[in-house]
C-alpha positions in Angstrom: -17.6 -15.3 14.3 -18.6 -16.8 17.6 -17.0 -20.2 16.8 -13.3 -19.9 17.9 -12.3 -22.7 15.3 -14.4 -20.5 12.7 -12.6 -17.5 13.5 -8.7 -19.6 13.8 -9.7 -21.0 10.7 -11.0 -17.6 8.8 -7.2 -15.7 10.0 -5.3 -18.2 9.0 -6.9 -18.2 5.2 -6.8 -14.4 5.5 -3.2 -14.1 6.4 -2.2 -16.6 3.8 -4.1 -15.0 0.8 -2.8 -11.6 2.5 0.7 -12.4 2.5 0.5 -14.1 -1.3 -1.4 -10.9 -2.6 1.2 -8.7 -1.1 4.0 -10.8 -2.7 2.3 -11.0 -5.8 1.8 -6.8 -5.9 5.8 -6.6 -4.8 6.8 -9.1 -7.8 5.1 -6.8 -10.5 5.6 -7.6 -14.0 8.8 -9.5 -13.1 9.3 -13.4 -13.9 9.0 -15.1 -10.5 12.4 -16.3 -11.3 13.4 -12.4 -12.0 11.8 -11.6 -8.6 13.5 -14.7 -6.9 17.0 -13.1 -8.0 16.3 -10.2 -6.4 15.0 -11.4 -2.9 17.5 -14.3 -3.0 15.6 -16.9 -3.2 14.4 -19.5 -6.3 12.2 -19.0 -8.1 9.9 -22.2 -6.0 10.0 -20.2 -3.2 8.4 -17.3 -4.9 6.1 -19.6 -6.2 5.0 -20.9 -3.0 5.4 -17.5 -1.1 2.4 -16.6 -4.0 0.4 -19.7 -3.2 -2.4 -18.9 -0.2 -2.4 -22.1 0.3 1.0 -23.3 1.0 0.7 -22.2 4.5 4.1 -22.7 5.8 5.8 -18.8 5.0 8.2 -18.1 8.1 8.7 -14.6 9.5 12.5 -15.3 8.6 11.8 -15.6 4.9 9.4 -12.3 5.2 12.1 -10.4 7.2 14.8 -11.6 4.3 12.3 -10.5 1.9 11.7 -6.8 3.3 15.7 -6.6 3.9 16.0 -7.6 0.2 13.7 -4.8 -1.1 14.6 -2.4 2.1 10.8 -1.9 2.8 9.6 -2.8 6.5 7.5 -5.4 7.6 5.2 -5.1 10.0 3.7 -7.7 12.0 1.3 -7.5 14.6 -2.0 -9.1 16.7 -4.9 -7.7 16.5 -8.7 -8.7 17.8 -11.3 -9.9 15.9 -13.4 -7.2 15.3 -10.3 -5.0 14.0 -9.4 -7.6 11.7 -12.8 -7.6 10.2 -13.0 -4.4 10.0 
């Protein structure tokens, strides 16, 4: 973790597959285009809120997301060593 574009590059693939896990566990056993309905969004943009690689997720679409479901998001920068840990 010494390299700084190692450790840019290792949060930003974290985050990503983070985020797409979270989604996924929030969709449950509903259709993406089921789950799209109820966030108010289509169904592509659950599809791509699910893909850790897309890459491109904006804090407004997460904050619509949460208000959608009313759950809280929660955002915040942390250092290195707490994100490995």
């Amino acid at each position: 973790m010494g390299d700084r574009e190692f450790r840019a590059s290792y949060m930003a693939h974290h985050l990503r597959a983070f985020l797409a896990d979270q989604i996924r566990a929030l969709r449950g056993e509903a259709s993406q285009r089921e789950f799209g309905e109820l966030i108010g969004k289509p169904q592509s943009v659950v599809s791509r809120l699910e893909d850790e690689e897309y890459g491109k997720v904006t804090l407004q679409t997460l904050i619509d997301v949460a208000t959608k479901l009313d759950i809280a998001l929660l955002v915040r920068f942390v250092d290195f060593p707490t994100l490995l840990r």
